[in-house]
C-alpha positions as CSV (number, residue, x, y, z in Angstrom):
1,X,83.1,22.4,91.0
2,X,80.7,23.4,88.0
3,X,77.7,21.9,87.9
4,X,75.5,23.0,84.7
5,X,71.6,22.4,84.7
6,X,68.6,22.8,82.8
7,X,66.0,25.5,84.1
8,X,66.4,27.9,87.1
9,X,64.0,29.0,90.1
10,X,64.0,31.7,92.4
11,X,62.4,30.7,95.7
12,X,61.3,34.8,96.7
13,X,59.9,36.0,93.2
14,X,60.8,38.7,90.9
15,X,62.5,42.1,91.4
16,X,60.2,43.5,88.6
17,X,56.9,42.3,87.2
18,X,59.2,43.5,84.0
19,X,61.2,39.8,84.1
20,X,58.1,38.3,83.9
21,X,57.2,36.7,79.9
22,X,53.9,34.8,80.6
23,X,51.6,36.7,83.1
24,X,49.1,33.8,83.2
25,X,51.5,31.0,84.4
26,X,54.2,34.2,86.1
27,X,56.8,32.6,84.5
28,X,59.8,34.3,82.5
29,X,60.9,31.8,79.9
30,X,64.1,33.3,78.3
31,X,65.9,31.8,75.1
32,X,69.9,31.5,74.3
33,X,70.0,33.9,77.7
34,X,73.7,35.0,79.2
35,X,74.2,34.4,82.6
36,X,76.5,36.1,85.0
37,X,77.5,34.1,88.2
38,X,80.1,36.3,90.9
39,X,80.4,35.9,94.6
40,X,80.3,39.6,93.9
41,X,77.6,42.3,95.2
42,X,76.9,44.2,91.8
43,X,75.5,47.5,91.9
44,X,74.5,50.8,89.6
């Protein structure tokens, strides 16, 4: 089952301060932003 939703959250922060597009509210607001979902582990 898909289920497609507005908005995202990570409950244990960032990996990188990097991600991060607002330092005052910590927030990383991204716009027309790709998303890859796997059940994968993905490495370098």
């Amino acid at each position: 089952e898909l289920s497609v939703v507005e908005g995202m959250q990570f409950d244990r922060g960032y990996l990188s301060a990097y991600f991060v597009t607002n330092a005052d509210k910590m927030i990383a607001q991204l716009e027309n932003a790709y998303v890859l979902l796997t059940d994968k582990k993905i490495s370098n």
